[in-house]
C-alpha positions in Angstrom: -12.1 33.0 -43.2 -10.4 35.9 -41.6 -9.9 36.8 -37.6 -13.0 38.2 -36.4 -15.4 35.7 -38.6 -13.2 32.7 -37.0 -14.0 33.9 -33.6 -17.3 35.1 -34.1 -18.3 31.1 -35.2 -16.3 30.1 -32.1 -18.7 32.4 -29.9 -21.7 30.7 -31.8 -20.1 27.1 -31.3 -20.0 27.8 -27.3 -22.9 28.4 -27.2 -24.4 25.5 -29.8 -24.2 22.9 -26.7 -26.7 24.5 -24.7 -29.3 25.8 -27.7 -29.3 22.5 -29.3 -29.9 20.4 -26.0 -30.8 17.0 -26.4 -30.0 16.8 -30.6 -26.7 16.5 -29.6 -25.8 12.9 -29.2 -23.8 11.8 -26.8 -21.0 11.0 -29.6 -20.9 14.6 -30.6 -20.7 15.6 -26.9 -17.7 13.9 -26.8 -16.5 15.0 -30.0 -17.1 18.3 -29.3 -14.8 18.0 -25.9 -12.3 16.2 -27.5 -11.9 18.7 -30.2 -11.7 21.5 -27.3 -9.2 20.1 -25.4 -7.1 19.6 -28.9 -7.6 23.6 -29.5 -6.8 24.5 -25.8 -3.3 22.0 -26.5 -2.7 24.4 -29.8 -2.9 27.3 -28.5 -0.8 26.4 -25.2 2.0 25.5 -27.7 1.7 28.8 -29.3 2.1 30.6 -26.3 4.8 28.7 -25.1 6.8 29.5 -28.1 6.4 33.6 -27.2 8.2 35.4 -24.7 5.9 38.4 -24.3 5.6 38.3 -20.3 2.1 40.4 -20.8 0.7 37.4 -23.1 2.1 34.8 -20.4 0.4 36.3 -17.6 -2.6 36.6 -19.5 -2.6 33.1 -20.0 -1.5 31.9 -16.6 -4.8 33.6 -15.8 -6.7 31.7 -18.3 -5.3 28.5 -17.3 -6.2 28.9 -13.8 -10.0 29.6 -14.8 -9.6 26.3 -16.9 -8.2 24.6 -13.3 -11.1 25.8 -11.3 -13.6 24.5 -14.3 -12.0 21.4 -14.5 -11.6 21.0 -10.2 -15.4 21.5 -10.5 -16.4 18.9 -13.4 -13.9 16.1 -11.4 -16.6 16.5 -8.7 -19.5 16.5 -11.0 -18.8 13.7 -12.4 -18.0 12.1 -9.8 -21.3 12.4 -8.5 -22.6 11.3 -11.6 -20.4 8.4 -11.8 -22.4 7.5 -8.7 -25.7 8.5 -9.4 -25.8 6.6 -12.5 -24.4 3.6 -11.4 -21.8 3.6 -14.0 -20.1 0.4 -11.9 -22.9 -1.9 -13.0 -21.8 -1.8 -16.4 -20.8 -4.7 -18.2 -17.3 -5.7 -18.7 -18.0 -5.5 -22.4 -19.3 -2.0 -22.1 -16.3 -1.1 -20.0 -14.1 -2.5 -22.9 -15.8 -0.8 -25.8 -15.9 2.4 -24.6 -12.2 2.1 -23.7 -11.7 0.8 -27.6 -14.0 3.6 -28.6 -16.5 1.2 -30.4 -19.1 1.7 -28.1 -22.8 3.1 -29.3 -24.1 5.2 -26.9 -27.6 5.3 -28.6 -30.4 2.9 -26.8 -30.3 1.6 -23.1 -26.7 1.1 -21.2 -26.2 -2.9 -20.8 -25.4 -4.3 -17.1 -23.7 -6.7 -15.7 -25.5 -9.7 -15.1 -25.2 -11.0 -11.4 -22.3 -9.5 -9.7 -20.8 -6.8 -10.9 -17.0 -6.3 -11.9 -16.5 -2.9 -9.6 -18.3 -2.9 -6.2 -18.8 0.9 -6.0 -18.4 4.0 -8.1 -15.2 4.6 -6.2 -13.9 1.5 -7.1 -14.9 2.0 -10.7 -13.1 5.6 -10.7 -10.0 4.4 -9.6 -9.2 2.0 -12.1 -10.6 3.8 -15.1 -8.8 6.9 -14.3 -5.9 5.4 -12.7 -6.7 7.1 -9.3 -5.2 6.1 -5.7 -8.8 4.2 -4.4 -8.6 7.3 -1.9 -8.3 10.0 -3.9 -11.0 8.6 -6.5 -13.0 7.9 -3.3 -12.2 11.6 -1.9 -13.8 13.2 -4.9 -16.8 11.4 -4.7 -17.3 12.6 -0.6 -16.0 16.4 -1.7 -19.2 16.0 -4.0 -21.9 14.9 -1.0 -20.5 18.4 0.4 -20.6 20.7 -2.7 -22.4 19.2 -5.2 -25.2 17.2 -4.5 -25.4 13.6 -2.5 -27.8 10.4 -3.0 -30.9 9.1 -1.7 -31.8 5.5 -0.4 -33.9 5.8 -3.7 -30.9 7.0 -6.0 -31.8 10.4 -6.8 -29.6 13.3 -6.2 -30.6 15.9 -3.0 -28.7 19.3 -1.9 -25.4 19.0 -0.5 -24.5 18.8 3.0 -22.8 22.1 2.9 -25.3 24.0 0.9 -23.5 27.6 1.3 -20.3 26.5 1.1 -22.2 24.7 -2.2 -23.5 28.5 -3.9 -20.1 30.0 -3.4 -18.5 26.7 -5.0 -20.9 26.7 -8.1 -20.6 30.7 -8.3 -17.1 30.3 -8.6 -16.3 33.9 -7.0 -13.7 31.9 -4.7 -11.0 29.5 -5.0 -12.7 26.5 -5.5 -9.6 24.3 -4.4 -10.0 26.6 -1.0 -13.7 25.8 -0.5 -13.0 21.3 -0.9 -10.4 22.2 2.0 -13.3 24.2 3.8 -16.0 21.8 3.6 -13.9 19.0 4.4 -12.3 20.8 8.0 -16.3 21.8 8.8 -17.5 17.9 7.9 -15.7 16.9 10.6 -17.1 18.5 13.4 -20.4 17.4 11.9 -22.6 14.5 13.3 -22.7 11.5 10.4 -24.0 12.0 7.6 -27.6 9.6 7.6 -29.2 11.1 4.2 -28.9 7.6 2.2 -30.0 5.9 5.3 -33.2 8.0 4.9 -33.1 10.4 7.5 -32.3 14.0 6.9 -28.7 15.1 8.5 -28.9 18.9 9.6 -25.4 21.0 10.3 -25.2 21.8 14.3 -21.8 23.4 14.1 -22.8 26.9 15.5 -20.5 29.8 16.2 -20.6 31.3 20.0 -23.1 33.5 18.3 -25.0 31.2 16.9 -24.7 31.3 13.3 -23.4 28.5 11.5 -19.5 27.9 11.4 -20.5 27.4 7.2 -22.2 31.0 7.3 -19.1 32.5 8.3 -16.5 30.4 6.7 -18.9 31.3 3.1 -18.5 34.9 4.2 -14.9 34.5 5.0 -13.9 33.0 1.7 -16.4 35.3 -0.3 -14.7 38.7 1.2 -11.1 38.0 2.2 -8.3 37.0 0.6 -7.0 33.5 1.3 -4.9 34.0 4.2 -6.7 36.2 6.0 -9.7 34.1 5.0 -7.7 30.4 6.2 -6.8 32.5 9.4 -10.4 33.2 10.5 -12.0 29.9 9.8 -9.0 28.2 11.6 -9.9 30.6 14.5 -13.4 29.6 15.0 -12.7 26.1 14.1 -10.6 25.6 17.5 -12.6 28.2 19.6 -15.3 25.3 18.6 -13.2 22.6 19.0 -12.5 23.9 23.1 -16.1 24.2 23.8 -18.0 21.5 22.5 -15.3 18.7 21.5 -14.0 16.5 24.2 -10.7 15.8 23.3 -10.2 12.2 22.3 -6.7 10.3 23.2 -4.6 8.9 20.3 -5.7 5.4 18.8 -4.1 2.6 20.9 -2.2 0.1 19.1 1.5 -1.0 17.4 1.8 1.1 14.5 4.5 0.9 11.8 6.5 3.6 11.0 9.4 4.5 8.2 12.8 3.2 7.6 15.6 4.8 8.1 19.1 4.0 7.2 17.9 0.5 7.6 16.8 1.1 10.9 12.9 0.1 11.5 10.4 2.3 13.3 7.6 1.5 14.9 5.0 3.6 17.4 3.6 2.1 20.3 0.8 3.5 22.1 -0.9 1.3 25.5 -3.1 1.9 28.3 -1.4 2.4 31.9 -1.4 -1.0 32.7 0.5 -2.7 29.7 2.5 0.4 30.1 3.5 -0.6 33.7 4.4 -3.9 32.2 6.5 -1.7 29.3 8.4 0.6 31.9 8.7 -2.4 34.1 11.0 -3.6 31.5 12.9 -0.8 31.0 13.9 -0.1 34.3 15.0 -3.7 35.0 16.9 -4.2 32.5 18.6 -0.3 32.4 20.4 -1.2 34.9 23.9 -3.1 34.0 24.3 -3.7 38.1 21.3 -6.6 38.0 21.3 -9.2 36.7 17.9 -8.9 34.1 20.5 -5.6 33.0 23.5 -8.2 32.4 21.7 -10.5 30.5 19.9 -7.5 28.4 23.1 -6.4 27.6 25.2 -9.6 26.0 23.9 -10.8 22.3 24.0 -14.3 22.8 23.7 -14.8 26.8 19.8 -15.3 26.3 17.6 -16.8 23.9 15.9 -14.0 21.5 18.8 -11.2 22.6 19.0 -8.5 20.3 22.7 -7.4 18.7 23.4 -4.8 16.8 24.8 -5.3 13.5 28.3 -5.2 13.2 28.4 -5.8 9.1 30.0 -2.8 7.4 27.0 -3.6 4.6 25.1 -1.7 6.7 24.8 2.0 7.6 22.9 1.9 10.5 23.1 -0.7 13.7 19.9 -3.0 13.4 18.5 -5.1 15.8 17.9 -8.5 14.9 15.9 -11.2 16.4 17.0 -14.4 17.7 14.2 -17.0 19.1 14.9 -19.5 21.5 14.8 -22.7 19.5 16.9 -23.9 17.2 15.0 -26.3 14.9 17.1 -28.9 13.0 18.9 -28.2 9.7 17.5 -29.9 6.9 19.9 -32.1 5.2 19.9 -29.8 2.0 20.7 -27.0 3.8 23.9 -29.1 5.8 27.5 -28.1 4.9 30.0 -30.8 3.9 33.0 -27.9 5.9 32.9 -26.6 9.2 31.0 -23.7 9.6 32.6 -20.8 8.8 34.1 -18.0 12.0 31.0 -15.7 11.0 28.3 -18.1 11.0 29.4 -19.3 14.6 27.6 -17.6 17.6 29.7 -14.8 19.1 30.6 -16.8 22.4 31.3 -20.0 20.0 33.9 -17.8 18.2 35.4 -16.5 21.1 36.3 -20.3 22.1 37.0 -21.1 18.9 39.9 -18.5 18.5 40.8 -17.4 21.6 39.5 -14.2 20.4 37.5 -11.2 22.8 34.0 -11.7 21.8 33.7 -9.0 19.2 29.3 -8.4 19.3 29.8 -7.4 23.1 31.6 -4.6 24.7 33.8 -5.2 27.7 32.6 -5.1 31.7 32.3 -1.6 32.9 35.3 -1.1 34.6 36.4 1.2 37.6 34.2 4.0 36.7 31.0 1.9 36.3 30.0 3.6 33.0 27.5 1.8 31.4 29.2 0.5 28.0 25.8 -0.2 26.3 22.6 2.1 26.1 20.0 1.6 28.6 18.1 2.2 25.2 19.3 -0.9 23.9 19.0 -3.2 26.9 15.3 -2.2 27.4 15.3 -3.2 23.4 16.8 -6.4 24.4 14.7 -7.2 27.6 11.7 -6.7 25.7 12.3 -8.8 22.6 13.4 -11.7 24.9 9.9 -11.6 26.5 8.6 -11.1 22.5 9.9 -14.1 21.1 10.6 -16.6 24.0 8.0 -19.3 23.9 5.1 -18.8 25.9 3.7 -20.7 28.6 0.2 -21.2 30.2 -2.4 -18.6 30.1 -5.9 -18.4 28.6 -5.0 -16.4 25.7 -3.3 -18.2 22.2 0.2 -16.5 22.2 1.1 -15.3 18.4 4.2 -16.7 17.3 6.9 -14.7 15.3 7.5 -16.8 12.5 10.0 -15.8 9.5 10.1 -16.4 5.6 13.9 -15.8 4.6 13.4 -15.4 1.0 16.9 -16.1 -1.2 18.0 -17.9 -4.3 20.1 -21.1 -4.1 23.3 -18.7 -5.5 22.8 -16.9 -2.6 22.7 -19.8 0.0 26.3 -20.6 -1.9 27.5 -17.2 -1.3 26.6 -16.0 2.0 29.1 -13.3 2.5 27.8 -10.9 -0.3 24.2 -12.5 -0.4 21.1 -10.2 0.4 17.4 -11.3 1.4 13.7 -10.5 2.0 11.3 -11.7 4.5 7.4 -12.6 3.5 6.6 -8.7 4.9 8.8 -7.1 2.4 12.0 -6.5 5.3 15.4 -6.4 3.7 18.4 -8.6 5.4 22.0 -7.3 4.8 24.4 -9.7 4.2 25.1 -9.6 7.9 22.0 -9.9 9.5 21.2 -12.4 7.0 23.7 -14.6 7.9 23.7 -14.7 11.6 19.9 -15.6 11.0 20.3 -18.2 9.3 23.1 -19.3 11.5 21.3 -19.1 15.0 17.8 -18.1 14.5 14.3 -20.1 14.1 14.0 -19.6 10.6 11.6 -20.9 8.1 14.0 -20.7 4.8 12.6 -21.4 1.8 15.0 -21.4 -1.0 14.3 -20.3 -4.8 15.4 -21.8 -8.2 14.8 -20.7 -11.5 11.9 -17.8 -12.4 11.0 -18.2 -8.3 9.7 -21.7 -8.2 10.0 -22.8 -4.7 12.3 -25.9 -4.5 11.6 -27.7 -1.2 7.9 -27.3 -0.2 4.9 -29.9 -1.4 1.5 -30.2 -1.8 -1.4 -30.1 0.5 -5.2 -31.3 0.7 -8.2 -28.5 0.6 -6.9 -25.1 1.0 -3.6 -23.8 0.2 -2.3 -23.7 4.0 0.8 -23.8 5.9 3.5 -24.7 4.2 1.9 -24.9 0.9 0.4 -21.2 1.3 4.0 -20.2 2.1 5.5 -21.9 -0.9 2.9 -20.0 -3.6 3.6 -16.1 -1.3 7.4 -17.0 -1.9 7.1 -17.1 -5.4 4.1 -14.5 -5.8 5.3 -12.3 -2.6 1.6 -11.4 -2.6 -1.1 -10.1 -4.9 -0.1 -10.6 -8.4 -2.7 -8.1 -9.8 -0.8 -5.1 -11.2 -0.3 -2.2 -8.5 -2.2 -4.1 -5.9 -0.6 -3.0 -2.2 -1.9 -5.5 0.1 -0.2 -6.8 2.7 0.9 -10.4 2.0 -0.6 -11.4 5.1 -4.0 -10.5 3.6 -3.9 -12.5 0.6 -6.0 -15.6 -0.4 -5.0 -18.8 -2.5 -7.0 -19.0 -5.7 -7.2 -22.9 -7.5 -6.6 -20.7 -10.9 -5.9 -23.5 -13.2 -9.1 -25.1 -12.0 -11.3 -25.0 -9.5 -11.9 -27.5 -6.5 -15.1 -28.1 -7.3 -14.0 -28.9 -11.2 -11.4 -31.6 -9.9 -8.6 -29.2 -9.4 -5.8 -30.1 -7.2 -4.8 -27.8 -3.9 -0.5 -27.8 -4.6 1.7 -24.7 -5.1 1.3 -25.0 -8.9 -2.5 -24.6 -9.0 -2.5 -21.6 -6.4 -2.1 -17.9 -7.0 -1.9 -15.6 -4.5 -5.1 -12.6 -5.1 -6.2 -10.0 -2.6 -10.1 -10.2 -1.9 -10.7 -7.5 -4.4 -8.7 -9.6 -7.0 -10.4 -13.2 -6.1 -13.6 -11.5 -6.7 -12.2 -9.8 -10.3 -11.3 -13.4 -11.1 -14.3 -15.0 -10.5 -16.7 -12.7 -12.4 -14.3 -12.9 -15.5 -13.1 -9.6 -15.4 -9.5 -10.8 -14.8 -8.0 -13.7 -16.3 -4.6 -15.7 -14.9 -2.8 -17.4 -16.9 0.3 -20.1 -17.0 3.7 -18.5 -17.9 6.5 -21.3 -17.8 4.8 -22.1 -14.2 4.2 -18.3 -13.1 0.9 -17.1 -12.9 0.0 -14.0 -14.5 -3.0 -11.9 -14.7 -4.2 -10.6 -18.2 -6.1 -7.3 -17.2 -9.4 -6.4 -18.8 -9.2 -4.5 -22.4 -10.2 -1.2 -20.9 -7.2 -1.2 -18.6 -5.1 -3.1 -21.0 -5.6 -2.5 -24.3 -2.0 -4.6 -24.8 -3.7 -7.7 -23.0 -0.2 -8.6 -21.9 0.3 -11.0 -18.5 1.5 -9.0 -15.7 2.4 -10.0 -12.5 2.7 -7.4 -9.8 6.1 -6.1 -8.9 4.9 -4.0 -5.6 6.3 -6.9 -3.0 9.3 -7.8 -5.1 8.1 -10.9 -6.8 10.0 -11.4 -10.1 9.1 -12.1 -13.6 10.3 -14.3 -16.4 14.4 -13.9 -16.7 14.5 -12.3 -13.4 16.7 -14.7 -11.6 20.4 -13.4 -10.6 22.9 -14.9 -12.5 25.7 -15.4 -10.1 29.0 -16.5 -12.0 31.1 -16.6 -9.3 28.8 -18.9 -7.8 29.7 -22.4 -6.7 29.2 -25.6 -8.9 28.7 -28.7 -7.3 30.9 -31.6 -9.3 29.2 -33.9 -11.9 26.6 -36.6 -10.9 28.5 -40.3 -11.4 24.9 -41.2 -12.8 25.5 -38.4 -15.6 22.7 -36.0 -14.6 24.1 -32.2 -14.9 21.5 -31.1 -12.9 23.1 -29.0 -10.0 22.1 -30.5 -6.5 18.4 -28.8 -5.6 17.1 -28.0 -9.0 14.1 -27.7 -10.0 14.2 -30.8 -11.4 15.7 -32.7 -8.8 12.7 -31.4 -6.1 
């Protein structure tokens, strides 16, 4: 076959889709797009491999056309995704048509009672291996360009149906238009069409035609600055005359690391900040005495010090509460405690030594030798962590999980730990907590299996609870990011009401997304040497290897350190070689 007859029978093939309708089966549809995206891949290579600048320019156009095709069908299936209600599916459709086995021919089969993904969102994100978000943010793009759904699950014009002709025309930047729709959307009432009733745009220009007309008209004529420049103009002209201005969300928000230095962004109403400032100004000064006691590190309970371990790049604070529970006998030394595990003023006494985690008295000039910054610091996590006392409202009480291994414990000086929230302890932070704080420790043995803690009665709580999150750290589902503090106990080996027993072997720790995958069988967890693991479904797994998550630093098989330089305790008279606080010993 020669040039023009190849071409001429791609020309008919285009076109064969749309003349043949519905005798094309949904197996040849696919075919047919596989076997397009295969040519597009050839011919890509092919270019790549010339160096004609006229031939690569050509193509960068014709990949761009592909972009805004393909920009296009992400939202249209997306729609469709939801409009089908492709998240009812069964979990064995969902693993054939991963496998490829699957017969499209005849009615789809559903799941039977609840269903493995609770929205088409849901579904998107794990079949496409999406951010939840951004599988989410596709489907809303397509309520405002495509098409949206009724209480009744049919489809109904978009919200933005101008916006909509120029997106579908394709005469714009299609990427340009999402960004659009999405800045107009929010100056728009809620959207009530699934609720039932009809949701009109009342976004007007100051001559009252609709901010959409002229943002269509913008995007249509103009090029993409000048286009971006005008729509941002009447956005804020808008914005001054019809939006009241709405304050920044109240609340403790958590910020970055930086150089091991934790940020975090407080925002308060006048009166808790009078309560806030009120701090700061008593304890900025060094002449009182709320400003003397800010400024030593051990002079009142919960002080804050800065850390003077050259492990670290950055000064970190670290807390001290007031009460110093007692040491467990496993955790008491058989030698004095060493100079750095003492409390600064103990040293001091000890050696005859200036205490080296304070700086001197101001002297004649009455500088101030440490930041009014770091007194108010201080001052305020005094008031943070010292016990509280009378008052209507339950006060929350810091408590912290010191995760280490047993090697560690044994060698302090270069050891490193994590907390239950995922906060990293230099060596010397770590050791002056464990020296003078109210710490929780809870050390590990072999493949993570918590040595000390027991078992409890109904629901994995307390201590028990904080035994299975030290050795799961969280979630184990694969990629699952929520917080620890947001995870449920599951009874995976068996269930309460089957006999099963509530203790830190029986209990894995699953979000509330993952409980519910558990429960309708479209997860499985498993028993690895005494580590759960989670065997995904085949269509996410086609391996159907057990995983355990690795997002809050929870370990798998083999993962425990192998110090050498470690310690060895001596030889048991009796003849056991196990060292003292095994795993077989607790």
């Amino acid at each position: 076959m020669n040039t023009p007859a190849l071409i001429a029978t791609l020309h008919t093939l285009c076109a064969a889709p749309l003349q043949l309708g519905t005798q094309l089966t949904g197996d040849m549809m696919l075919r047919l797009g596989s076997l397009t995206l295969a040519l597009f891949t050839a011919i890509g290579q092919l270019v790549h491999q010339h160096r004609d600048p006229r031939l690569v320019l050509a193509y960068c156009d014709l990949v761009e056309k592909f972009a805004q095709q393909i920009h296009h069908e992400q939202l249209a299936t997306a729609l469709d995704a939801e409009l089908s209600g492709a998240h009812a599916l069964s979990l064995e459709s969902f693993d054939q048509l991963r496998a490829g086995t699957c017969i499209l021919e005849g009615e789809p089969q559903l799941a039977v009672g609840r269903t493995c993904y609770k929205s088409a969102g849901d579904l998107l994100a794990s079949w496409l291996g999406l951010n939840y978000f951004e599988a989410q943010r596709r489907i809303d793009d397509a309520h405002l360009l495509i098409g949206r759904r009724t209480a009744q699950g049919e489809s109904c014009e978009p919200r933005m149906p101008q916006l909509a002709r120029l997106y579908a025309d394709g005469g714009a930047n299609r990427r340009s238009i999402t960004v659009t729709a999405r800045r107009l959307e929010k100056l728009e009432p809620k959207d009530t069409t699934f609720d039932g009733t009809p949701a009109q745009l009342t976004a007007r220009d100051t001559d009252g035609q609709l901010l959409e007309t002229h943002a269509a008209r913008a995007l249509a004529q103009l090029g993409p600055n000048a286009a971006s420049k005008e729509i941002s103009t009447r956005i804020g002209i808008y914005k001054e005359l019809h939006c009241e201005k709405q304050p920044p969300a109240l609340g403790l928000f958590i910020g970055p690391v930086i150089d091991g230095v934790h940020e975090f962004t407080l925002r308060t109403l006048a009166a808790h900040a009078q309560v806030i400032r009120s701090i700061r100004v008593q304890s900025a000064d060094w002449r009182t005495q709320a400003g003397k006691a800010a400024r030593h590190a051990t002079a009142e309970p919960a002080a804050f010090v800065p850390d003077p371990s050259p492990a670290t790049k950055a000064q970190q604070p670290v807390a001290h509460p007031a009460a110093t529970p007692s040491t467990p006998t496993w955790l008491q030394p058989e030698t004095p405690m060493p100079a750095w595990a003492k409390p600064a003023d103990k040293q001091s006494e000890a050696d005859g030594t200036p205490n080296c985690t304070t700086k001197p008295e101001p002297t004649g000039n009455h500088e101030e030798t440490v930041t009014s910054e770091l007194r108010a610091l201080n001052a305020f996590m005094a008031i943070l962590t010292s016990p509280a006392s009378g008052g209507k409202i339950k006060p929350v009480i810091p408590r912290i999980f010191v995760y280490m291994w047993l090697s560690d414990l044994q060698n302090l000086a270069e050891a490193h730990a994590v907390t239950s929230n995922g906060v990293h302890l230099p060596p010397g932070e770590l050791r002056r907590t464990l020296a003078e704080a109210n710490i929780i420790p809870v050390v590990l043995g072999g493949n993570s299996q918590p040595l000390d803690l027991g078992r409890s009665r109904r629901y994995h709580e307390g201590y028990v609870r904080a035994a299975v999150l030290a050795r799961d750290r969280g979630c184990i589902v694969p990629d699952c990011t929520t917080p620890p503090d947001h995870v449920e106990i599951d009874h995976y080996q068996r269930s309460w009401a089957d006999g099963g027993t509530t203790s830190v072997q029986s209990g894995a720790g699953l979000c509330p997304d993952g409980h519910h995958s558990r429960h309708v069988d479209q997860i499985r967890i498993v028993d690895v040497d005494g580590l759960p693991h989670v065997i995904l479904p085949a269509h996410l797994d086609p391996e159907q290897k057990p995983r355990r998550n690795t997002y809050w630093g929870a370990l798998q098989l083999g993962d425990a350190p192998d110090h050498e330089a470690a310690p060895v305790a001596p030889p048991d008279p009796s003849g056991s070689t196990d060292p003292p606080g095994s795993p077989e010993e607790s």
